[in-house]
C-alpha positions, 0 to 999 in steps of 0.5 A: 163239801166245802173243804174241797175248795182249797184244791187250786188249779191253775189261776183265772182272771179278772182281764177279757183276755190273757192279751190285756192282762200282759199288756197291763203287767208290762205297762204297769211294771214300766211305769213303777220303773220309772214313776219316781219322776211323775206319780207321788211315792210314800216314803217307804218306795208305794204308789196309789194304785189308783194312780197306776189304774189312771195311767194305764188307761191313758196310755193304753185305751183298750184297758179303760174297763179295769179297776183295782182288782185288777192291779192286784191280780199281778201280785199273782201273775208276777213269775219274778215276785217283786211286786208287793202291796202296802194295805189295800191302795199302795204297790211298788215293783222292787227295782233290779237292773237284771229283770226286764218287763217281759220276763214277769208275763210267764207265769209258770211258779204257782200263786204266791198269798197275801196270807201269813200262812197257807193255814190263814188262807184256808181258813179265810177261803172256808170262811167266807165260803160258808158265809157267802153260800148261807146269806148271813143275816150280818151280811147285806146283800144287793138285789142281784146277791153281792155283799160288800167285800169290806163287809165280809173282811170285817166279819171274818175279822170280828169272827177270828181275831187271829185274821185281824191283819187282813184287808179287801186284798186278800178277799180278792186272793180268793177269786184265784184260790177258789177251785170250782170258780163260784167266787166272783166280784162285780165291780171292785167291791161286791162279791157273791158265791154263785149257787147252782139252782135247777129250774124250768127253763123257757120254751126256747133258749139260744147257743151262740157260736161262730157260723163256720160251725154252726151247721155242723152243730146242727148237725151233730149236737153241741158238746164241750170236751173240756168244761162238760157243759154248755151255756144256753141264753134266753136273750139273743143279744147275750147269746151273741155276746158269748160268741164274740168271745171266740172271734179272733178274726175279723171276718168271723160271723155269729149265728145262733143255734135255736133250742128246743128247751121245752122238749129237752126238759120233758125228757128229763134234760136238767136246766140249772143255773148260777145267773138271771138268763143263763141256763146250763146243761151238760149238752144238747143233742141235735134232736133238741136244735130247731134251727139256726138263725 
C-alpha cells in the first residue's frame, strides 16, 4: 500500500561508500569555509553547486564519479543544519566560528526536509509513488524505465497547485524518505520506481562473495540475516562486481558460487527481480550450489 512509504529508516546513500560521503562533507564544508576568496557568491552568501562539484573532484580524485545529487545528499547528513540551498544549483554553509568540520560527519538527528511542511512531503512522496509505479502517459520513460526528474516536478506541480514551490531538489529528498528503497536515480536526472516481477530465471546464475567463505557457502547454503534476501547474477563480471563491494583488504580474493537455478525453480524456489540480470531470492540451499569457481 503506498501509504506505508512514508515510514523512514535511517537515511541511504547516493556515495560507494560512508568513507566518500564524509570525505565529501568535510572537504565540501572547508571549501564553503573559505570559498569567498576563490569561487563566485551571489549577493545572498550561495555558490554554484557546480563549482563545489568541480573543486571536490579536483582535490580528492577518488570522488571523480559524483554529481549534484550528491551535494544535496549533506543538506540530510548535515548534524549541525547549517548547510541550505537556494533553488536548485546554490549552497552556502552558515559561518560560525564555534563548529569545525568534523563535527557535522555524526549523523545522529533524523533528516531535515526541503518541504514547508511534513504534510507537502507525504503528499509529494505518495505522489510521485503512484506516478512513477503506473508509467504515466504524461510521462516519458527511457528504454531502461527512468523519467525526467524535471518531468515528474512539473507534473505534481501542475497537479496540486499548493506544491508549486518545489523544485528537482525535493525530488531527490525522497530517495531518502522512501522506506522500501525502490526510488532511485541514474545519473542526476533520471529517476524510476523499481517494481518487483518474478520470472523464470536462467539454468544457471552466479553468487559472488569473498573466497575465504566461499566453501563454507557451499557447505551450508547462502542466507542473509539481515536483508532476507540474496542477489544472484547471470553475468560473471556483476556477480564479481558485487562481491568487491565487500573487500576491504588487499589480499581479499572473489569466487563465485554456481547455482542451479533450473533446479531451484522446479522446486518452486520464486526468482523475482527489479534489474536486467538480477535475480533475487530469499535464499539458496546448498543442494541448489553446483560449484564454486
Amino acid at each position: 500500500m503506498i501509504l506505508n512509504e512514508l515510514d523512514v529508516r535511517p537515511s541511504p546513500t547516493f556515495y560507494k561508500s560512508q568513507k566518500d560521503l564524509d570525505m565529501a562533507l568535510t572537504a565540501s564544508v572547508e571549501i564553503l569555509y573559505s570559498a569567498y576568496s576563490y569561487l563566485p557568491m551571489d549577493s545572498d552568501g550561495f555558490f554554484p553547486i557546480n563549482y563545489i562539484i568541480s573543486t571536490l573532484k579536483d582535490k580528492i580524485p577518488a570522488l571523480y564519479y559524483i554529481n549534484r545529487n550528491h551535494i544535496i545528499e549533506f543538506y540530510f547528513k548535515d548534524l549541525v543544519r547549517k548547510i541550505s540551498f537556494k533553488d536548485d544549483d546554490y549552497i552556502k554553509y552558515d559561518i560560525d566560528s564555534q563548529v569545525q568540520a568534523t563535527e557535522i560527519l555524526h549523523v545522529g538527528k533524523p533528516t531535515s526536509t526541503l518541504f514547508s511542511s511534513q504534510s507537502d512531503l507525504d503528499t509529494t512522496l505518495i505522489s510521485s509513488v503512484h506516478l512513477l509505479r503506473n508509467n504515466i502517459a504524461s510521462l516519458d520513460k527511457d528504454t531502461e524505465g527512468y523519467f525526467k526528474v524535471n518531468d515528474l516536478c512539473g507534473t505534481i506541480k501542475k497537479r496540486m497547485p499548493f506544491l508549486s514551490y518545489i523544485t528537482k531538489n525535493h525530488i531527490i529528498e525522497l530517495f531518502f524518505k522512501d522506506k522500501h528503497r525502490k526510488i532511485i536515480f541514474k545519473d542526476q536526472n533520471l529517476i524510476k520506481y523499481k517494481l518487483k516481477v518474478y520470472l523464470c530465471p536462467p539454468d544457471e546464475l552466479y553468487f559472488g562473495t569473498l573466497t575465504n567463505l566461499a566453501n563454507k557457502m557451499k557447505d551450508k547454503g547462502i542466507f542473509s540475516n539481515t536483508k532476507k534476501y540474496i542477489k544472484l547474477y547471470c553475468n560473471k563480471d556483476n556477480a564479481t562486481n558485487f562481491a568487491k563491494k565487500f573487500a576491504v583488504h588487499m589480499d581479499d580474493k572473489i569466487s563465485l558460487l554456481v547455482i542451479d537455478a533450473k533446479k531451484a525453480y522446479g522446486d518452486g524456489l520464486k526468482f523475482s527481480t527489479y534489474e536486467e540480470g538480477e535475480y533475487i531470492i530469499t535464499d539458496v540451499k546448498k543442494e541448489y550450489i553446483k560449484g564454486v569457481l
